[in-house]
mmCIF file of the N, C-alpha and C atoms, coordinates in Angstrom:
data_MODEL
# 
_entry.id   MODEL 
# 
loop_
_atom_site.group_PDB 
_atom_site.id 
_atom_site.type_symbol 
_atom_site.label_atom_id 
_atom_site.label_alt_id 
_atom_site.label_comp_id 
_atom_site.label_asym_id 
_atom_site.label_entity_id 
_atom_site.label_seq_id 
_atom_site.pdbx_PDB_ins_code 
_atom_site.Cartn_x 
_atom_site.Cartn_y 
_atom_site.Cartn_z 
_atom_site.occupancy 
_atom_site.B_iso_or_equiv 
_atom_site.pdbx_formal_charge 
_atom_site.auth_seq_id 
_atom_site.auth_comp_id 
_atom_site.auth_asym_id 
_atom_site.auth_atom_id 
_atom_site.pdbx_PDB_model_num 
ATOM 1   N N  . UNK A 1 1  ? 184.321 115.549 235.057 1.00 0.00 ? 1  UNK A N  1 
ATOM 2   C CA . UNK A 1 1  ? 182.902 115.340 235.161 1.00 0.00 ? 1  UNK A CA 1 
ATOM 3   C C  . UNK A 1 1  ? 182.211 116.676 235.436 1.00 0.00 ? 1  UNK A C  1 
ATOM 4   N N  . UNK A 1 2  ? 180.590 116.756 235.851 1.00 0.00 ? 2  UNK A N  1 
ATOM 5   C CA . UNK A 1 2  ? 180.239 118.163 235.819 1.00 0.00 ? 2  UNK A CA 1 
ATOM 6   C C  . UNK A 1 2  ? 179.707 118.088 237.396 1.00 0.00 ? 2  UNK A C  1 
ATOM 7   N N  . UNK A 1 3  ? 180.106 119.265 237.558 1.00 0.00 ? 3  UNK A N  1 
ATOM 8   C CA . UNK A 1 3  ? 179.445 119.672 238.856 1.00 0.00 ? 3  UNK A CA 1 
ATOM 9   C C  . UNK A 1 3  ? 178.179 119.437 239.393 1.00 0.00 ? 3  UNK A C  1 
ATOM 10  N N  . UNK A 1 4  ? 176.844 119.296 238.255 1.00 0.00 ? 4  UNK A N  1 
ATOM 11  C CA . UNK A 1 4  ? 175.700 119.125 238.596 1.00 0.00 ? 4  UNK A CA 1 
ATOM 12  C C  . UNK A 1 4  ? 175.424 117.887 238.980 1.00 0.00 ? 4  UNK A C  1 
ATOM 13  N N  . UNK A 1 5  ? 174.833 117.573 240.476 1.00 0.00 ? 5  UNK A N  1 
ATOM 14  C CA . UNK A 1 5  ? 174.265 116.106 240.520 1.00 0.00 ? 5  UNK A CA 1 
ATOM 15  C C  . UNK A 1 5  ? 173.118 116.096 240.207 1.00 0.00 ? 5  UNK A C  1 
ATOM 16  N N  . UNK A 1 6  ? 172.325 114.930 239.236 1.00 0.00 ? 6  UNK A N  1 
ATOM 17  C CA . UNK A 1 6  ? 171.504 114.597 238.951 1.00 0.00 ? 6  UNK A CA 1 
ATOM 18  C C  . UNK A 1 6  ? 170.357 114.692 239.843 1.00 0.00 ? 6  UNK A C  1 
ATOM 19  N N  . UNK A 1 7  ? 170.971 113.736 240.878 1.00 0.00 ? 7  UNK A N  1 
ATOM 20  C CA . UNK A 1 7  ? 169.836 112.844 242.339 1.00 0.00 ? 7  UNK A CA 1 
ATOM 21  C C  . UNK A 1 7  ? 169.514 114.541 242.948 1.00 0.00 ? 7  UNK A C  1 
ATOM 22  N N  . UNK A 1 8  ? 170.291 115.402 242.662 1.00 0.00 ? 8  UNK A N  1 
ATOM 23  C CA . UNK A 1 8  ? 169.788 116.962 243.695 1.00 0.00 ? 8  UNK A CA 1 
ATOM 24  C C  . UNK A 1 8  ? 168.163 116.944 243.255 1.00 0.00 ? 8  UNK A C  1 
ATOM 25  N N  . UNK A 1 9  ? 167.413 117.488 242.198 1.00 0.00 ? 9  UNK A N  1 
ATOM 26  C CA . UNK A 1 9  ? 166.457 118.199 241.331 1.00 0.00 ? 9  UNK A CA 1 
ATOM 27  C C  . UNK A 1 9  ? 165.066 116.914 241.690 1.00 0.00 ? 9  UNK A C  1 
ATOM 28  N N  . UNK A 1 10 ? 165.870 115.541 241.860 1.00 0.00 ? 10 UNK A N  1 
ATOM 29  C CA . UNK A 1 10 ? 164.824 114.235 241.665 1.00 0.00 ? 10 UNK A CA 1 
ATOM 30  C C  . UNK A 1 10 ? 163.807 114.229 242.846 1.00 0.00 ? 10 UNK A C  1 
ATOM 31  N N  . UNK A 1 11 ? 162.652 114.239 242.531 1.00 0.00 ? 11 UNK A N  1 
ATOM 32  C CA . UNK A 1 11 ? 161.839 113.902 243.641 1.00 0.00 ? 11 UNK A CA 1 
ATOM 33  C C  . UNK A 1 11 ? 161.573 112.627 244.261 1.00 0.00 ? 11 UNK A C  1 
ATOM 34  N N  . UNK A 1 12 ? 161.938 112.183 245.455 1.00 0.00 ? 12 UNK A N  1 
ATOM 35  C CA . UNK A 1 12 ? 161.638 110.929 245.899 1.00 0.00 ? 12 UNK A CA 1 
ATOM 36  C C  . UNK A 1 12 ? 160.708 110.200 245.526 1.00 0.00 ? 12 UNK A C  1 
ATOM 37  N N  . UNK A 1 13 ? 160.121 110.403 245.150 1.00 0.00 ? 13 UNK A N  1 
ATOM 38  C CA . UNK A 1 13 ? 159.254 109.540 244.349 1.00 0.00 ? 13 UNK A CA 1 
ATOM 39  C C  . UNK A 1 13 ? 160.083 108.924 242.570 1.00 0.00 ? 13 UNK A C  1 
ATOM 40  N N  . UNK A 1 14 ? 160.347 110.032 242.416 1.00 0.00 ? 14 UNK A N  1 
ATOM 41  C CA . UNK A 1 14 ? 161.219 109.298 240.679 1.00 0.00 ? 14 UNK A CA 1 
ATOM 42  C C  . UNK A 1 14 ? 162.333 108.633 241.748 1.00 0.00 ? 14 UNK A C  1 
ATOM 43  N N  . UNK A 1 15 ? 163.068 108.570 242.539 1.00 0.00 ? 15 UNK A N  1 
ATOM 44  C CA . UNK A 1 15 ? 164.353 108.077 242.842 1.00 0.00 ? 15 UNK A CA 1 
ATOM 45  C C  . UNK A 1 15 ? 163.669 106.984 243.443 1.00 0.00 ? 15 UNK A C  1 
ATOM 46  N N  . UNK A 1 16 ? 162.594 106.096 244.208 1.00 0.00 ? 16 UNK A N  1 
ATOM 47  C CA . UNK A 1 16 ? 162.338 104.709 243.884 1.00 0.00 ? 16 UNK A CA 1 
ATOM 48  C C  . UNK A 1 16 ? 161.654 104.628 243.440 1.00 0.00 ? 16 UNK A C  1 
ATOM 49  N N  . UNK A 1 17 ? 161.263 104.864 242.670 1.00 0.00 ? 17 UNK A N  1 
ATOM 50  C CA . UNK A 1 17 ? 160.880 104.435 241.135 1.00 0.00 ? 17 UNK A CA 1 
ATOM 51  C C  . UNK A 1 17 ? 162.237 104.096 240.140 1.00 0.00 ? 17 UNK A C  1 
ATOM 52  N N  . UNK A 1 18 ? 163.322 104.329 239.979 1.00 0.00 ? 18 UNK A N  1 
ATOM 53  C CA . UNK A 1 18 ? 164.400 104.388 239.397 1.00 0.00 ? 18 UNK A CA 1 
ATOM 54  C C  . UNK A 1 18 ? 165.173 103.010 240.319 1.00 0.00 ? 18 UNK A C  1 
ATOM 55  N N  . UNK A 1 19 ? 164.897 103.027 241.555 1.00 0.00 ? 19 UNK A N  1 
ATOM 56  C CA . UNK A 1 19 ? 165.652 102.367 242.569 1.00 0.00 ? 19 UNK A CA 1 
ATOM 57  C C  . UNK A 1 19 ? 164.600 100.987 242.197 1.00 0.00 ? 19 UNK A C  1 
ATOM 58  N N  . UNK A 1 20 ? 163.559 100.757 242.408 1.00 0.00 ? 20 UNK A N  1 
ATOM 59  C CA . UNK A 1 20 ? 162.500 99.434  241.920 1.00 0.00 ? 20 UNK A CA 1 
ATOM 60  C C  . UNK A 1 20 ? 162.577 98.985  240.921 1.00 0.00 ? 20 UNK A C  1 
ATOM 61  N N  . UNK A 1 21 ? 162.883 99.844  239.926 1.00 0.00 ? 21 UNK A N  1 
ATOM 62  C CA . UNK A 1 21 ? 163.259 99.314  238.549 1.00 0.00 ? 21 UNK A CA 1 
ATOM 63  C C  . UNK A 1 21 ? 164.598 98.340  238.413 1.00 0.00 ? 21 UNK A C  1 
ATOM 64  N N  . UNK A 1 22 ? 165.724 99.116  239.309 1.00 0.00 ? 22 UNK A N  1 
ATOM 65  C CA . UNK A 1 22 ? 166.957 98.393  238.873 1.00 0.00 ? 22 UNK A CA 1 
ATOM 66  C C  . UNK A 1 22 ? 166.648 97.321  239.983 1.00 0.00 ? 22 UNK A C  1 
ATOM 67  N N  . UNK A 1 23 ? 166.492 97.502  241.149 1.00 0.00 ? 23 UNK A N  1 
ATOM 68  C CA . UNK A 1 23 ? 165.902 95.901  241.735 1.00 0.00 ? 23 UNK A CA 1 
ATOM 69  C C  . UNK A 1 23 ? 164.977 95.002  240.951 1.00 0.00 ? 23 UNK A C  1 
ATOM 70  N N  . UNK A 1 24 ? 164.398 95.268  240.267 1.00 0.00 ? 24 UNK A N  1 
ATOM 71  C CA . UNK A 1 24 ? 163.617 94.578  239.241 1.00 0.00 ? 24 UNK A CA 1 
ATOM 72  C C  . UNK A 1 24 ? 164.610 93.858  238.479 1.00 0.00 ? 24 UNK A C  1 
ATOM 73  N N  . UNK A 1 25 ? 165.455 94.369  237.547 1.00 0.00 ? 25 UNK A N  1 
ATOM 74  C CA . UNK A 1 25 ? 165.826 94.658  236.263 1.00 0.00 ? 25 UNK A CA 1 
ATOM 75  C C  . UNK A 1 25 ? 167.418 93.314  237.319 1.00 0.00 ? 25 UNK A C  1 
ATOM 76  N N  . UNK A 1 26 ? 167.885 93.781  238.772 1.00 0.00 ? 26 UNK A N  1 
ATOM 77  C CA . UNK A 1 26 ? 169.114 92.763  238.770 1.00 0.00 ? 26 UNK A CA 1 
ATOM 78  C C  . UNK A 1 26 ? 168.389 91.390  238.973 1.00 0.00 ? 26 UNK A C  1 
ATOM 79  N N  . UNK A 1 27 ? 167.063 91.200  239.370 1.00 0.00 ? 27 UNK A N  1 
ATOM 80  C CA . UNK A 1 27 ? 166.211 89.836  240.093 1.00 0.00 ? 27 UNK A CA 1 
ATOM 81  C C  . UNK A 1 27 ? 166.209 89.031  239.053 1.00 0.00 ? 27 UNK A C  1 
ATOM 82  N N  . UNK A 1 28 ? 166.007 90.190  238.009 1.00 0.00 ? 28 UNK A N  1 
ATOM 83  C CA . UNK A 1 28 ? 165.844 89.090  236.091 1.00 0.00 ? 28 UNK A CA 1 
ATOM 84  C C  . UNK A 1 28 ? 166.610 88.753  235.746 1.00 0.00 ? 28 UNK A C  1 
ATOM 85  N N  . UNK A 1 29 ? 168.176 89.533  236.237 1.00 0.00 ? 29 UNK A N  1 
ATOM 86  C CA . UNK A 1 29 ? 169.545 89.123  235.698 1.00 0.00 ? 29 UNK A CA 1 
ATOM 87  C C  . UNK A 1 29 ? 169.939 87.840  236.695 1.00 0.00 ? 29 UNK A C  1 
ATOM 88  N N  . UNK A 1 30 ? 169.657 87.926  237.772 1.00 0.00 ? 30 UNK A N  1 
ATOM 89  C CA . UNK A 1 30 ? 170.043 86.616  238.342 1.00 0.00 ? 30 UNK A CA 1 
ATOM 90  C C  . UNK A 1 30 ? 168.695 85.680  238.368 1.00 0.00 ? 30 UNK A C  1 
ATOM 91  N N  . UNK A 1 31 ? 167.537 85.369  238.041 1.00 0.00 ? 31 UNK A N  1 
ATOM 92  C CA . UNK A 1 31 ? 166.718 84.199  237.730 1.00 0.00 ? 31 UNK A CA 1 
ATOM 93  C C  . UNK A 1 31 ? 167.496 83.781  236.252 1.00 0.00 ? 31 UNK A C  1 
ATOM 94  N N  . UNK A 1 32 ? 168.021 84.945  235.661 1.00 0.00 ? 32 UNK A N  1 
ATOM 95  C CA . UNK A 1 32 ? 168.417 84.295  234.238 1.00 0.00 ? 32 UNK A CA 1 
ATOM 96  C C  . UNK A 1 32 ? 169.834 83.216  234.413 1.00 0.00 ? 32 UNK A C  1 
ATOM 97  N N  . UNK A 1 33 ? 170.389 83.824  235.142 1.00 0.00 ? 33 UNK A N  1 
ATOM 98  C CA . UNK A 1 33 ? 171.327 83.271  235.774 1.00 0.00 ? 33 UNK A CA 1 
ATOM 99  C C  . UNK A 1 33 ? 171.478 81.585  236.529 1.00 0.00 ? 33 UNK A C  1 
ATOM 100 N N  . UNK A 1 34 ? 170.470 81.886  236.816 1.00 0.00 ? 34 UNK A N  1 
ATOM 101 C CA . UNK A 1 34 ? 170.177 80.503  237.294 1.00 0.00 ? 34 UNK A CA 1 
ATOM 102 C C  . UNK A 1 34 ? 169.205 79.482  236.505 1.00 0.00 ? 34 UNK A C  1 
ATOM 103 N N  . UNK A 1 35 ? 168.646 79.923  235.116 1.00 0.00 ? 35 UNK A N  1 
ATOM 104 C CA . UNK A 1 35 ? 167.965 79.157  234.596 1.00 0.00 ? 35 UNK A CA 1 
ATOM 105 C C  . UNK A 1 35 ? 169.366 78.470  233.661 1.00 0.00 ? 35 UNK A C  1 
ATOM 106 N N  . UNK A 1 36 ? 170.098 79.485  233.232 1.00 0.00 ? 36 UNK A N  1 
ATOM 107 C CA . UNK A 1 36 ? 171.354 79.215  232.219 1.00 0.00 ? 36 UNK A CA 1 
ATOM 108 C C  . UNK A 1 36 ? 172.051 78.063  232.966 1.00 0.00 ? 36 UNK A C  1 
ATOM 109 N N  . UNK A 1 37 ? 172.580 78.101  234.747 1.00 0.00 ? 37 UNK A N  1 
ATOM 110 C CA . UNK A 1 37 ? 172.973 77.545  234.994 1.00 0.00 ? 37 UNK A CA 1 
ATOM 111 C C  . UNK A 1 37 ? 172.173 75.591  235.517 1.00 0.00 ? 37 UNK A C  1 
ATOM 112 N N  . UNK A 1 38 ? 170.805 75.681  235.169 1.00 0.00 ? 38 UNK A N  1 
ATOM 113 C CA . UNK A 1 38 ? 169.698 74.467  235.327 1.00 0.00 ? 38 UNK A CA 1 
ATOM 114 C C  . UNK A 1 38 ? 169.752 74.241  234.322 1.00 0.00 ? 38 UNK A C  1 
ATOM 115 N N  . UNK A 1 39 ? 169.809 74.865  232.728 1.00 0.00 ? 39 UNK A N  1 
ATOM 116 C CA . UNK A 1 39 ? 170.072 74.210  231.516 1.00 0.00 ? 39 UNK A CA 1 
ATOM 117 C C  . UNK A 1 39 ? 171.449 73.798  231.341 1.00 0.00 ? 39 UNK A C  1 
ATOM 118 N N  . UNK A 1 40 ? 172.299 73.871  231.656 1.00 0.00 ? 40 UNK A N  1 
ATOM 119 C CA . UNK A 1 40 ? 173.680 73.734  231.662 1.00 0.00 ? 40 UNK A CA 1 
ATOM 120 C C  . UNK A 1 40 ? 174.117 72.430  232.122 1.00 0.00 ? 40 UNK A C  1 
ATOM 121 N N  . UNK A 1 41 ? 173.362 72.009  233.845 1.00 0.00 ? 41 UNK A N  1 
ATOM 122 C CA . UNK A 1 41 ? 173.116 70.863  234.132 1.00 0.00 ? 41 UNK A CA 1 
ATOM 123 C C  . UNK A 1 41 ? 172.446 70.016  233.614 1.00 0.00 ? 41 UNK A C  1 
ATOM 124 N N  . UNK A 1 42 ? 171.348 70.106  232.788 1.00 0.00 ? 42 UNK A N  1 
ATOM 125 C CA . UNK A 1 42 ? 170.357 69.418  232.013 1.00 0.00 ? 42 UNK A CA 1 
ATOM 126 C C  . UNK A 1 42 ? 171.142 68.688  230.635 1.00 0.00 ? 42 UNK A C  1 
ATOM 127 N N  . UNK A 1 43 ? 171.984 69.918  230.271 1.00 0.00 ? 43 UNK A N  1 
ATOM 128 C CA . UNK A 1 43 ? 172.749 69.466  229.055 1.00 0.00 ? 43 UNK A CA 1 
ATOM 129 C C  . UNK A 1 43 ? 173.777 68.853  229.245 1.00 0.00 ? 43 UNK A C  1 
ATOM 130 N N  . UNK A 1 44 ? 174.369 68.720  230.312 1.00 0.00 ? 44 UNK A N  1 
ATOM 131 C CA . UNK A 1 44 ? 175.412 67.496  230.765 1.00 0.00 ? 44 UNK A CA 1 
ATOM 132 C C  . UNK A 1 44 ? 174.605 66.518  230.642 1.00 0.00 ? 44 UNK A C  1 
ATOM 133 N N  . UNK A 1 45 ? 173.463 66.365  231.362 1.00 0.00 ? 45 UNK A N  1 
ATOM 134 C CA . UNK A 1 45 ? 173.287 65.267  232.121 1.00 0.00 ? 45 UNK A CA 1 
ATOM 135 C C  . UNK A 1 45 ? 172.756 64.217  230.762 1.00 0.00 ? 45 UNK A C  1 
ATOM 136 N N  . UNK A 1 46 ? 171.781 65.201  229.607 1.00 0.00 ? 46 UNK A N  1 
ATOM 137 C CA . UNK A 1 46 ? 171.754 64.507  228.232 1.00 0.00 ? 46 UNK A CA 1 
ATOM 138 C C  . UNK A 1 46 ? 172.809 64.262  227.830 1.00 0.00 ? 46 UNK A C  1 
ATOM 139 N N  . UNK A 1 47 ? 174.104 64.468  227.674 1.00 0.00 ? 47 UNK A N  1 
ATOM 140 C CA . UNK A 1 47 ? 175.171 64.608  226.885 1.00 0.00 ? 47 UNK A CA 1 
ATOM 141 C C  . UNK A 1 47 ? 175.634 63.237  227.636 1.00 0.00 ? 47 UNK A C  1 
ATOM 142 N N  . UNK A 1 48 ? 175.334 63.304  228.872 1.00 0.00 ? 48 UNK A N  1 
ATOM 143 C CA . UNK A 1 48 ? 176.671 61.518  229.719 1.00 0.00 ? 48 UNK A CA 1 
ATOM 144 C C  . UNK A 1 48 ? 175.362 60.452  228.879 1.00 0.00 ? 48 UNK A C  1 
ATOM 145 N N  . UNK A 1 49 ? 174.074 60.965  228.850 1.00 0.00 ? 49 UNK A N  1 
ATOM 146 C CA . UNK A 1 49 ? 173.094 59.549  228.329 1.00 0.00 ? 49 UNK A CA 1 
ATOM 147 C C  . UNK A 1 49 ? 173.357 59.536  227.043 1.00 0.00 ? 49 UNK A C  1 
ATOM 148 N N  . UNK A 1 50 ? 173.640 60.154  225.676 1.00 0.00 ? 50 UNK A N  1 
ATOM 149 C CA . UNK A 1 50 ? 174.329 60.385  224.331 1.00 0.00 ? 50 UNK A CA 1 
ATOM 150 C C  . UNK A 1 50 ? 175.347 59.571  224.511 1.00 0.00 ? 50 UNK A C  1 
ATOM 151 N N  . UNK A 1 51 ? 176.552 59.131  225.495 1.00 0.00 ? 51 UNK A N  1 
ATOM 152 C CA . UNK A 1 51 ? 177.900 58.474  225.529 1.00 0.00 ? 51 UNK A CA 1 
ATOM 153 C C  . UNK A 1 51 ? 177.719 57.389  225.676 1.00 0.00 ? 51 UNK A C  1 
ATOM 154 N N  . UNK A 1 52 ? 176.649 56.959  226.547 1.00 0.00 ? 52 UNK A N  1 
ATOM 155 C CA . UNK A 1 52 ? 176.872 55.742  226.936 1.00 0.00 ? 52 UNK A CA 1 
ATOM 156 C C  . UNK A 1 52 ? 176.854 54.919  226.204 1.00 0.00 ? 52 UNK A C  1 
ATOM 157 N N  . UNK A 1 53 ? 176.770 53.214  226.404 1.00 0.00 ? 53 UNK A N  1 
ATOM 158 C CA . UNK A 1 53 ? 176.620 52.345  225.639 1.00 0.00 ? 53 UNK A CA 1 
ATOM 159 C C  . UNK A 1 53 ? 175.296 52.030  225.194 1.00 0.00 ? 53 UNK A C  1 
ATOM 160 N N  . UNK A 1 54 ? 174.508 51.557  224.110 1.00 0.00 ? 54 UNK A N  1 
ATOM 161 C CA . UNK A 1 54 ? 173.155 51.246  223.927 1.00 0.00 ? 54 UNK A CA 1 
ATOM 162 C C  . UNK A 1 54 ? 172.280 50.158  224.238 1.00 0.00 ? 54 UNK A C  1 
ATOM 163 N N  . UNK A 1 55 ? 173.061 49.242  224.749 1.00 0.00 ? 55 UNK A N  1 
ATOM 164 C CA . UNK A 1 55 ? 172.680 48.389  225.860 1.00 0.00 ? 55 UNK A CA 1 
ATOM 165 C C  . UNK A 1 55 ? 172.110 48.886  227.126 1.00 0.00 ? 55 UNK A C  1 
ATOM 166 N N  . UNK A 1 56 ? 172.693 49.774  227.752 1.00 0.00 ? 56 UNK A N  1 
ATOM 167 C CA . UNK A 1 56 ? 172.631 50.093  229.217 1.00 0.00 ? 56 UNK A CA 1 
ATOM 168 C C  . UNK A 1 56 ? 171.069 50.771  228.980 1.00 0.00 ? 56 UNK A C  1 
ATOM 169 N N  . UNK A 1 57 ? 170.783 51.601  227.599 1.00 0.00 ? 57 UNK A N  1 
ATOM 170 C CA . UNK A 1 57 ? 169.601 52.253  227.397 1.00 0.00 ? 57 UNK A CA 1 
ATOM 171 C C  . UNK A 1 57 ? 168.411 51.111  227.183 1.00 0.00 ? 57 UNK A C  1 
ATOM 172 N N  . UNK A 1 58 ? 168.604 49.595  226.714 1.00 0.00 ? 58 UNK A N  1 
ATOM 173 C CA . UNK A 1 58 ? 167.468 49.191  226.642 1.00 0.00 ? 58 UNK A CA 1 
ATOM 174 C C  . UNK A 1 58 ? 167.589 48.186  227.676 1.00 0.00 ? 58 UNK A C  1 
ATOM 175 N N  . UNK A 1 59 ? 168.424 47.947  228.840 1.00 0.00 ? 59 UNK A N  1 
ATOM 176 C CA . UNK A 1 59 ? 168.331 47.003  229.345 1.00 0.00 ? 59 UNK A CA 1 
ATOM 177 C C  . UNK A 1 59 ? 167.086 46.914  230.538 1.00 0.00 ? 59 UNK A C  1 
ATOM 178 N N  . UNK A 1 60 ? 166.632 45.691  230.808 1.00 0.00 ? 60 UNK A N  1 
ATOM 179 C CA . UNK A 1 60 ? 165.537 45.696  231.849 1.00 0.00 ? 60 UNK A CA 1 
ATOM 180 C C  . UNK A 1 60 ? 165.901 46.975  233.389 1.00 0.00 ? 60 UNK A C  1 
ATOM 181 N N  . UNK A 1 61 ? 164.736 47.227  233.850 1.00 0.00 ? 61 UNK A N  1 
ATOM 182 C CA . UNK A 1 61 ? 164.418 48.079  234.662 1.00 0.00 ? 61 UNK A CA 1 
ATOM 183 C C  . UNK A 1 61 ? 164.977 47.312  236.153 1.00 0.00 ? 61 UNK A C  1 
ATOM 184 N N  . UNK A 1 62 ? 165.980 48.179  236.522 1.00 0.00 ? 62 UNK A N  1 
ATOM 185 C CA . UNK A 1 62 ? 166.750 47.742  237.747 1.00 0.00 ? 62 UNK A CA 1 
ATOM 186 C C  . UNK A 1 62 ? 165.580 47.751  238.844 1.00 0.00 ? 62 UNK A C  1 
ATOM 187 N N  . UNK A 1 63 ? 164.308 48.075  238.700 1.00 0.00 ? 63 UNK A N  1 
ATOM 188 C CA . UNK A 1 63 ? 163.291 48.519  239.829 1.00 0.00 ? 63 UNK A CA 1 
ATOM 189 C C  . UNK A 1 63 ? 162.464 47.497  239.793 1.00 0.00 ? 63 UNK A C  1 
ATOM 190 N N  . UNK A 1 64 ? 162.567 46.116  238.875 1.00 0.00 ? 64 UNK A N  1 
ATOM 191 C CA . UNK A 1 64 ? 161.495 44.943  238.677 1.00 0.00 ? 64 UNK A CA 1 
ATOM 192 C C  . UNK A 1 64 ? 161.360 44.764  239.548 1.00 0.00 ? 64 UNK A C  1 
ATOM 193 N N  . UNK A 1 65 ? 162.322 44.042  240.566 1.00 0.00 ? 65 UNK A N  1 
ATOM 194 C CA . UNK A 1 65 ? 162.127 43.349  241.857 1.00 0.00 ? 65 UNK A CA 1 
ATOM 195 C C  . UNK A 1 65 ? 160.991 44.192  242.652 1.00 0.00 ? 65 UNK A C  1 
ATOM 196 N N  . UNK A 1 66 ? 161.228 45.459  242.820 1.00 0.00 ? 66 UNK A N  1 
ATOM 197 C CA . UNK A 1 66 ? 160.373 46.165  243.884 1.00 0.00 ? 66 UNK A CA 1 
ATOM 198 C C  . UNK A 1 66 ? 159.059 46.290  243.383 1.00 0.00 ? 66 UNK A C  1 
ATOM 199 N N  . UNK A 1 67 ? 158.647 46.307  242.557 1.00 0.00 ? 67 UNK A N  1 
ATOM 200 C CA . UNK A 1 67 ? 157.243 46.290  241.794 1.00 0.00 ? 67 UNK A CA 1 
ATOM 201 C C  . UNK A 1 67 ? 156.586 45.135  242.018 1.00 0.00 ? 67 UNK A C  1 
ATOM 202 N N  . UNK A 1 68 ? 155.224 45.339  242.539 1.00 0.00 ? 68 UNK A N  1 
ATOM 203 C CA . UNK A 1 68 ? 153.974 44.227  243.120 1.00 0.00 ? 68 UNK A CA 1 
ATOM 204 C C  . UNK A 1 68 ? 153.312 44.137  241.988 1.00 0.00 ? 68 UNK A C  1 
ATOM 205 N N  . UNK A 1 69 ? 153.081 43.364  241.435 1.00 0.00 ? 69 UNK A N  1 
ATOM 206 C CA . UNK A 1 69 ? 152.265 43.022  240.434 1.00 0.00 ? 69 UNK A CA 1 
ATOM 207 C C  . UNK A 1 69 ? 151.355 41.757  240.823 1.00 0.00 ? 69 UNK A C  1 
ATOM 208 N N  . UNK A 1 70 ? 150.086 42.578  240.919 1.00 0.00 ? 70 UNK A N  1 
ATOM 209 C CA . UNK A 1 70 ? 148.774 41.853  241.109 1.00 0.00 ? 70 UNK A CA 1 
ATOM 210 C C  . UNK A 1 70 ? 148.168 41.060  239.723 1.00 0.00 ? 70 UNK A C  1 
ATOM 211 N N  . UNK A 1 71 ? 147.489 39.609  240.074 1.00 0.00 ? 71 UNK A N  1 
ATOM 212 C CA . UNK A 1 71 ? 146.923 39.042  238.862 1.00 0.00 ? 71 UNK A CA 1 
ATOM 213 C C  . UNK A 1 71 ? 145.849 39.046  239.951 1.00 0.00 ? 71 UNK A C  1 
ATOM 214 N N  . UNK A 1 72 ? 144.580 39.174  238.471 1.00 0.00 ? 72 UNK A N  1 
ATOM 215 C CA . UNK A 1 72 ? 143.007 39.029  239.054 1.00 0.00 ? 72 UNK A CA 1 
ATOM 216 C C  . UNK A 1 72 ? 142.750 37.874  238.449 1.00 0.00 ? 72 UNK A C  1 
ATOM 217 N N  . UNK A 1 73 ? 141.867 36.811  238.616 1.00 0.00 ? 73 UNK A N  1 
ATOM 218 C CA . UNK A 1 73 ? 141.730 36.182  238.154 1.00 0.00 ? 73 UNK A CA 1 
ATOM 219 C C  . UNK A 1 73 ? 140.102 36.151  237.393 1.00 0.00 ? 73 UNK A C  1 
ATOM 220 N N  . UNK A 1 74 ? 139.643 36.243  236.340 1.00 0.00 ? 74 UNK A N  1 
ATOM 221 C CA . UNK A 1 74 ? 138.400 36.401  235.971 1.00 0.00 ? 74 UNK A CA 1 
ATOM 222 C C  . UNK A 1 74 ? 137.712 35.285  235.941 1.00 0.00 ? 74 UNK A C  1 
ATOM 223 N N  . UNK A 1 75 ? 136.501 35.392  236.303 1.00 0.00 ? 75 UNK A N  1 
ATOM 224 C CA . UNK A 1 75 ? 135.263 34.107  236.452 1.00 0.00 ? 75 UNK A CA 1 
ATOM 225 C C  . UNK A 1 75 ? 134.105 33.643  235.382 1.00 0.00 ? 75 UNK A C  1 
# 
């Protein structure tokens, strides 16, 4: 390698500026990281509803019972 270090000549100011950037630049690599890994879950979770049976997709709403349903009566 060469004898010259770079960081000697740099004025603190370029060295965070250089230093903000790559904190920048790893924050994007891991939000990306974690969006890949929220689509990943997303695409399982479509992929088990793709398997199932097509019954289970149209059958009545397991939540009827709990639902109040008001009648008005008009005059």
């Amino acid at each position: 390698m060469s004898d010259h270090n770079y960081l000697e000549n740099q004025s603190p100011v370029v060295r965070l500026r250089v230093w903000a950037l790559g904190q920048m630049i790893w924050g994007g690599f891991m939000a990306s990281v974690g969006l890949i890994a929220l689509a990943l879950v997303l695409l399982v979770i479509w992929g088990v509803g793709q398997v199932l049976d097509e019954r289970s997709k149209t059958a009545p709403s397991p939540y009827g019972a709990l639902q109040i349903v008001q009648t008005q009566d008009i005059v």
